[in-house]
C-alpha positions as CSV (number, residue, x, y, z in Angstrom):
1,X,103.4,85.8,34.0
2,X,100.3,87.6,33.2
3,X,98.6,89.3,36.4
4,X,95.0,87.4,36.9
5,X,91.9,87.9,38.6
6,X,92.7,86.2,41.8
7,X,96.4,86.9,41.4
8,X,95.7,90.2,41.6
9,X,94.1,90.7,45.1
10,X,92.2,88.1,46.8
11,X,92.3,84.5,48.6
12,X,88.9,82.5,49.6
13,X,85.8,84.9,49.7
14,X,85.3,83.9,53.3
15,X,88.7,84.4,54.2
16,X,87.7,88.4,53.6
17,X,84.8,87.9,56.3
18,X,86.8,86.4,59.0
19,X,90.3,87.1,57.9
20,X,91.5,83.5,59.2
21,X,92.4,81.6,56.5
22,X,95.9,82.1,55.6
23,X,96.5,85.2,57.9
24,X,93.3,86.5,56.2
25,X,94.6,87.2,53.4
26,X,97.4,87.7,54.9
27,X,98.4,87.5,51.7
28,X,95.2,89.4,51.6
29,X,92.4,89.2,49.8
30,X,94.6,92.0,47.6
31,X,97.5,90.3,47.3
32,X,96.9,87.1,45.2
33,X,100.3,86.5,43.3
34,X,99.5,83.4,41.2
35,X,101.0,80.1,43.7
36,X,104.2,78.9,41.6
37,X,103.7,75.3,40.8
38,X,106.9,74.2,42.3
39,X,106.2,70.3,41.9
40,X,107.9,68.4,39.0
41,X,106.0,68.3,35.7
42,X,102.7,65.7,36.6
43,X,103.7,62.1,36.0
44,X,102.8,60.6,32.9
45,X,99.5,58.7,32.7
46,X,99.6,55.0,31.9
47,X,99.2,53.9,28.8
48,X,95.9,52.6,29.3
49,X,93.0,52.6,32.0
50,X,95.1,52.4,35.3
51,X,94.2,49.8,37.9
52,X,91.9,50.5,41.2
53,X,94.4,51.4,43.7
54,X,97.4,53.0,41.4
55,X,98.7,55.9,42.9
56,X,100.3,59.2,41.2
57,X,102.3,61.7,43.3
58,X,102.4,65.2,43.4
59,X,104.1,67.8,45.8
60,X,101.3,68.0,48.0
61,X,98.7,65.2,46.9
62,X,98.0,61.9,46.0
63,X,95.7,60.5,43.6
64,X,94.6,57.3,43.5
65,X,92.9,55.4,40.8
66,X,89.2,54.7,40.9
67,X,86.6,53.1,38.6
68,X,84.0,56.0,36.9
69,X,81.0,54.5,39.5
70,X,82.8,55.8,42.5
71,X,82.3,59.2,41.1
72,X,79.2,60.1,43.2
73,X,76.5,61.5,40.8
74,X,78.7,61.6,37.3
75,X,75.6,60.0,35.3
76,X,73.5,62.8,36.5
77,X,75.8,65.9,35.6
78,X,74.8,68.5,32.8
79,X,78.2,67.6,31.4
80,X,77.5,69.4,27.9
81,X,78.3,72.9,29.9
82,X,81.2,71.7,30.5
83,X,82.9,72.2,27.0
84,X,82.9,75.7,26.9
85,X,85.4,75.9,29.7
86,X,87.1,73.3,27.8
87,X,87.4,75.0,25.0
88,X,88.9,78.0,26.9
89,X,91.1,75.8,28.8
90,X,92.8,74.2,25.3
91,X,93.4,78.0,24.5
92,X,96.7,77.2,26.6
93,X,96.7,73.8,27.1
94,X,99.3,71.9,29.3
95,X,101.9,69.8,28.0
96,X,99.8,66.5,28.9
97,X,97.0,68.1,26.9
98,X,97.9,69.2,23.9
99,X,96.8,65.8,21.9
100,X,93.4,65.7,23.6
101,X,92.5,69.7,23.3
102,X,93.7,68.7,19.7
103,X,90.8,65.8,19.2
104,X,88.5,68.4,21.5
105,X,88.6,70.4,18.7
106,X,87.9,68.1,16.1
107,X,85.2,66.6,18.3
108,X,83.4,69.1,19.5
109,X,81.2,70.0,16.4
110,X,79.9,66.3,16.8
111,X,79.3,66.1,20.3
112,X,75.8,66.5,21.0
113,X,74.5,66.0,24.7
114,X,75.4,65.4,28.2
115,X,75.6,61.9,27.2
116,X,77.6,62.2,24.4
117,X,79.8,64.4,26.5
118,X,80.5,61.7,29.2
119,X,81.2,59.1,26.8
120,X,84.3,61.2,25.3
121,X,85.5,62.4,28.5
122,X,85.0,58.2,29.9
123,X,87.1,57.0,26.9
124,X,90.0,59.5,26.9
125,X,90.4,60.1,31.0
126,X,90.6,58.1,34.1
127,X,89.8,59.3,37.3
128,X,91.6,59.5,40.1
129,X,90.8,59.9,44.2
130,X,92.6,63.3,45.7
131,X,93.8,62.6,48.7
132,X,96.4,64.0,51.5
133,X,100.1,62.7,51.2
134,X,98.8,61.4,54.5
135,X,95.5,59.9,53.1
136,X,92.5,62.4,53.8
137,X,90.3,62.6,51.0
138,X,88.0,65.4,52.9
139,X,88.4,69.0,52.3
140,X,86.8,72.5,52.1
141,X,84.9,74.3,48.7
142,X,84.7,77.8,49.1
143,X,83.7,80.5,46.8
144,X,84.6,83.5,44.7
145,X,82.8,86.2,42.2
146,X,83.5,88.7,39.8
147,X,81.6,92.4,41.6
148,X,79.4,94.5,39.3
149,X,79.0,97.6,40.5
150,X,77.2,100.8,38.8
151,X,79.4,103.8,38.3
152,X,79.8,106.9,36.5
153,X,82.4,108.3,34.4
154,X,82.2,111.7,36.3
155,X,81.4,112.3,40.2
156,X,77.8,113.2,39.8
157,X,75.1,112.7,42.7
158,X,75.6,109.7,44.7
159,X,78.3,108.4,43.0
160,X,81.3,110.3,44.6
161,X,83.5,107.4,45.3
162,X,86.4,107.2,42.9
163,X,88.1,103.9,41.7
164,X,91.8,105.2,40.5
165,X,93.9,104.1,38.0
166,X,97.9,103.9,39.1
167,X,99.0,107.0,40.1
168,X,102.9,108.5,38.5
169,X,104.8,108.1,41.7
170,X,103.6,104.5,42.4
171,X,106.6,102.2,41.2
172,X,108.8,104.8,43.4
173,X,107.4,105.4,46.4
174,X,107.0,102.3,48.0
175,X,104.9,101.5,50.4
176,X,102.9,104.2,49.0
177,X,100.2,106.2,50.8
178,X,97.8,104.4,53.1
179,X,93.8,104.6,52.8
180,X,93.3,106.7,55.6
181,X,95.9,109.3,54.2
182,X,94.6,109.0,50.3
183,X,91.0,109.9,52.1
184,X,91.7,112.9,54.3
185,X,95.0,114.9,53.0
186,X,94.9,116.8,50.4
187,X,98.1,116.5,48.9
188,X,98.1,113.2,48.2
189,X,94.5,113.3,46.1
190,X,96.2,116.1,44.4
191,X,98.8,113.2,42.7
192,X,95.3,111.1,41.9
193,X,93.5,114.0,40.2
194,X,92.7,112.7,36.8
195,X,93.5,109.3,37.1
196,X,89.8,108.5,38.5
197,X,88.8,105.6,36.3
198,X,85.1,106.0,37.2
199,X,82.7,106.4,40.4
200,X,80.6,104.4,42.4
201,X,78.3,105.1,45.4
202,X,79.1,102.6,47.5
203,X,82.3,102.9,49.6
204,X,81.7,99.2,50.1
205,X,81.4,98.6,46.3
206,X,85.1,100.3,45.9
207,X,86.4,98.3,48.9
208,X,84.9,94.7,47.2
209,X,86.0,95.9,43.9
210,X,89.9,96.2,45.8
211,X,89.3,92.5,47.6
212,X,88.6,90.5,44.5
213,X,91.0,92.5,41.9
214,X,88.8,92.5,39.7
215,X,85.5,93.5,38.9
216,X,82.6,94.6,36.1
217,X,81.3,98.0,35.9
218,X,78.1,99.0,34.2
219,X,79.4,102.5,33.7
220,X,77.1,105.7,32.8
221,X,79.4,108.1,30.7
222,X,79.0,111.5,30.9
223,X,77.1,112.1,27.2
224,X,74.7,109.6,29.1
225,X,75.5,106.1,27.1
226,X,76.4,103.0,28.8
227,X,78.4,100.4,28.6
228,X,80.2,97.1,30.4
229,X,83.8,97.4,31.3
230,X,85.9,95.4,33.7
231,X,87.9,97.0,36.0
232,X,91.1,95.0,35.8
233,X,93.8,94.4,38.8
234,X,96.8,96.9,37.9
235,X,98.7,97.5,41.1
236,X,98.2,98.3,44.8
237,X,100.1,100.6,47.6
238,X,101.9,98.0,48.8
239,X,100.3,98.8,52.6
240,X,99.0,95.3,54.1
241,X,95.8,94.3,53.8
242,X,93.3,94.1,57.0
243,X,90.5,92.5,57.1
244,X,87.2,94.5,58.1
245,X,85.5,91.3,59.0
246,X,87.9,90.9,61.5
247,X,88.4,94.1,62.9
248,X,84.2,94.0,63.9
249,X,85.0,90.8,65.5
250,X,87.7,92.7,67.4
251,X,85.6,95.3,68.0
252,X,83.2,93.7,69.4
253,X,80.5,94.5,66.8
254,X,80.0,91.5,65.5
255,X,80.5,87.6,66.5
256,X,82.5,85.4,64.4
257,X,79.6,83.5,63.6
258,X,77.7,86.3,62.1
259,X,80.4,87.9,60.6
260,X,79.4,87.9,56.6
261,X,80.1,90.5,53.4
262,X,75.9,91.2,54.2
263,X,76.2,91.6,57.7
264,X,79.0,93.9,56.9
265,X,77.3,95.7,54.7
266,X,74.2,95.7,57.3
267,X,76.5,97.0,60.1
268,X,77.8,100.1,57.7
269,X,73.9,100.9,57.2
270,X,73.2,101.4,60.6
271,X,76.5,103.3,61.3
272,X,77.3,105.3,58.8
273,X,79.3,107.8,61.4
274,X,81.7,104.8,61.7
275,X,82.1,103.6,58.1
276,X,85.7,105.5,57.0
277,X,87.1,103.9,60.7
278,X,85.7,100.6,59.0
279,X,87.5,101.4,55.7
280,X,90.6,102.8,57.6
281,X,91.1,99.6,59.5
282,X,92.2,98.6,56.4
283,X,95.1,100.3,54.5
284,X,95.4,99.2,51.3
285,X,94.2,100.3,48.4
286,X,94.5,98.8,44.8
287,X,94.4,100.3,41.6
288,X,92.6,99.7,38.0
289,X,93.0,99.3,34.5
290,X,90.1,99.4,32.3
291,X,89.7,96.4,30.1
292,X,87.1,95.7,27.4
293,X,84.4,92.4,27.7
294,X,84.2,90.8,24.2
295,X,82.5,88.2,25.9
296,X,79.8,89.3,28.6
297,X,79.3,85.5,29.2
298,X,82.9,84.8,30.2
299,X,84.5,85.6,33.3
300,X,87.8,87.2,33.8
301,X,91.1,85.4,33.1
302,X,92.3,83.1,35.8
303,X,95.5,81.5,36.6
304,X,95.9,79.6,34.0
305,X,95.7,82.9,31.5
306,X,92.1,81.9,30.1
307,X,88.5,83.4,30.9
308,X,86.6,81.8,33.8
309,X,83.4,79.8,33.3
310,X,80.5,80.4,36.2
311,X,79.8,76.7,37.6
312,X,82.9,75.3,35.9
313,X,85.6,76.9,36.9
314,X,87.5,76.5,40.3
315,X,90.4,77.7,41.9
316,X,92.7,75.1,42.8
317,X,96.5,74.5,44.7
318,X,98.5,74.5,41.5
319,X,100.9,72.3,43.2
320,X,98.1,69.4,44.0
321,X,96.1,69.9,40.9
322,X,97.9,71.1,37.5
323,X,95.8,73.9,35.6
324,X,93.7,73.0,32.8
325,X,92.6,69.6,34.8
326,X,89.0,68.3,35.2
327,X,88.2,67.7,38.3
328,X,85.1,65.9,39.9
329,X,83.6,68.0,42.9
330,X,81.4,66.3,45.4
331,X,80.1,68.8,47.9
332,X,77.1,71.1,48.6
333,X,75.2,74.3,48.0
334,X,75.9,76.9,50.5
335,X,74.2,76.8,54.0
336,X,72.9,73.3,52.8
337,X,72.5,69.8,52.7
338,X,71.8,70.1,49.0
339,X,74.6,68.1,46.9
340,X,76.6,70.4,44.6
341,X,78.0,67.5,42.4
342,X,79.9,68.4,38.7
343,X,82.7,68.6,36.3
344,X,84.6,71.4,36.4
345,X,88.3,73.0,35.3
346,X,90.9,73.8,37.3
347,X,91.8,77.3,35.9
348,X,92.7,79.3,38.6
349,X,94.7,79.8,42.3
350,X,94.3,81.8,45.4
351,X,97.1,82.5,48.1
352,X,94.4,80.2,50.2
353,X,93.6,77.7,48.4
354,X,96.3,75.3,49.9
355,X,96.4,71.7,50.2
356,X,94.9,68.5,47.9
357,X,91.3,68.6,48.4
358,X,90.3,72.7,48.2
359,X,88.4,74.4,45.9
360,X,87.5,77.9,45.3
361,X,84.2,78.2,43.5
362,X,83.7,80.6,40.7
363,X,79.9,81.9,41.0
364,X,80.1,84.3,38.2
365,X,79.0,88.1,38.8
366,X,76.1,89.5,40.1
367,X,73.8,89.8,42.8
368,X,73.3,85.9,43.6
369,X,77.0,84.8,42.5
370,X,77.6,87.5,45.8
371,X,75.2,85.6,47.8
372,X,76.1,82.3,47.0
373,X,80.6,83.0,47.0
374,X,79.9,84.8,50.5
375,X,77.8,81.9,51.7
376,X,80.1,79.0,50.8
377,X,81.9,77.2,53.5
378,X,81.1,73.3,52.5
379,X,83.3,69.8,52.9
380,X,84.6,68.7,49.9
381,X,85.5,65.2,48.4
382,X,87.0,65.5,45.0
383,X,88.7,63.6,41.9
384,X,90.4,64.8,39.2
385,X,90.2,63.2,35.5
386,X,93.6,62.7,34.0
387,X,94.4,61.6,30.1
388,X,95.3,58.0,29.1
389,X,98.2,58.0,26.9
């Protein structure tokens, strides 16, 4: 399988904050191998609309039939921005798929509307309640984002801090170097000299580059041209991850309450003596590839192998909701009572994102996407849509 974004490094955004959910990281924020979906291929939809009330197993959810109305706010979606993720998902469509990705194609030329939209998802899919095996139909939404970060081609001025590509030695020395040891001996920069990829300013920018696996870098070669590059997951020292949020809580720095990528950020401002025993705390380190963007407007490539969608992609647990689903979310915007209600794809996974009703949020990149995936900690109802045969 294909190393993704959020196989490569990271779980829930906030779980890099507080390092709580699922040992923070513990299969850290850099340690995201894709969550085998272990369950038996999904059962086969009913031949026709299914009956209020019929329920479909899987490994570690139940859905339950409902009738389109129960879908709170589904008449008021923008559902035409929807079909681009779609359109990405039928680039490697499950089994169950395959004959509606087929009429998606054929269909989408004509298709001209958020109303027109609805009515072709409402006549192939049914929708079904997530629920617990043991019946709860609340849950948590959470958020992720794809970093862009500035950064040069060469160490010049402020930008000193180098994001390296895999050093020789990495498949055979195992666990490799720590963070602390790659800052401060010389030796062991000597086996990294000339596989910096590029340099940023920021040591925070390097460090949330490392947590999400992934990232886009506006990069300034040295001739002076510029252009957008992802920086692309390609391996790690196989040191665990720590979380940094976590070790201020422990130091007493900041409360778990506060604890937040800005307030991090904030606290490294106002002590910058203490910054590398910040970065220390945690040891690993992950390495890059660089990989072209065809499309600036897609997002990197998930779990499922295809390019996220901002505000219609989500991560998902593979073995409660099969890739390439729709799914209905009803929950909020970040630090709000503001409803957050759409249709989205399940695309991707998260060594976090465990259990039938969680969802991982894909914000985009940027500034706000930052702001908004940091912020998000919000209860959760959900449904996905499923194909009639």
């Amino acid at each position: 399988m294909a190393m993704s974004f959020r196989s490569a490094a990271r779980l829930a955004w906030p779980a890099l904050i507080l390092g709580a959910l699922a040992a923070c990281s513990s299969v850290p924020l850099d340690d995201r191998v894709p969550v085998e979906d272990k369950a038996a291929k999904a059962p086969a939809p009913p031949a026709s609309a299914p009956s209020p009330g019929t329920a479909l197993l899987r490994s570690r959810a139940r859905w339950v039939a409902v009738d389109w109305n129960d879908l709170p706010g589904w008449d008021s979606d923008r559902t035409s921005e929807l079909w681009p993720a779609l359109m990405r998902s039928c680039e490697k469509p499950p089994f169950e798929w395959a004959r509606l990705c087929s009429d998606a194609r054929k269909s989408g030329a004509s298709l001209a509307g958020d109303a027109a939209v609805r009515t072709w998802l409402q006549q192939r899919l049914s929708p079904y309640r997530v629920e617990s095996l043991e019946g709860a139909t609340d849950g948590l939404a959470t958020g992720y984002f794809e970093p862009l970060v500035e950064a040069r081609r060469t160490a010049q001025g402020p930008f000193r801090v180098p994001l390296y590509m895999t050093p020789a030695d990495l498949a055979t020395r195992k666990p490799w170097w720590t963070r602390q040891q790659l800052d401060t001996q010389a030796g062991v920069q000597a086996q990294l000299k000339g596989h910096e990829l590029a340099f940023v300013a920021d040591p925070l920018d390097a460090l949330i580059l490392q947590i999400q696996g992934s990232g886009r870098l506006q990069i300034t070669e040295a001739d002076g041209t510029r252009k957008l590059v992802r920086a692309a997951f390609a391996g790690h020292n196989d040191q665990p991850y720590k979380s940094v949020g976590k070790w201020l809580i422990e130091q007493g720095e900041l409360k778990p309450e506060q604890a937040s990528w800005p307030a991090i950020k904030a606290w490294a401002r106002m002590n910058p003596k203490r910054v590398n025993e910040l970065l220390w705390s945690n040891p690993r380190v992950v390495f890059f590839k660089e990989e072209p963007i065809p499309d600036p407007a897609a997002g990197p490539r998930g779990a499922q192998g295809v390019p996220l969608s901002p505000g219609r992609s989500i991560a998902v647990d593979a073995q409660s909701v099969p890739y390439g689903t729709p799914v209905w979310l009803d929950t909020t915007e970040p630090l709000s009572n503001t409803p957050l209600r759409r249709v989205v794809l399940a695309q991707d996974t998260g060594t976090a994102i465990t259990g039938a009703v969680r969802a991982d949020y894909f914000w985009g990149w940027g500034e706000q996407a930052e702001q908004q995936a940091g912020r998000m900690k919000q209860p959760l109802r959900m449904w996905v849509l499923w194909p009639r045969s």
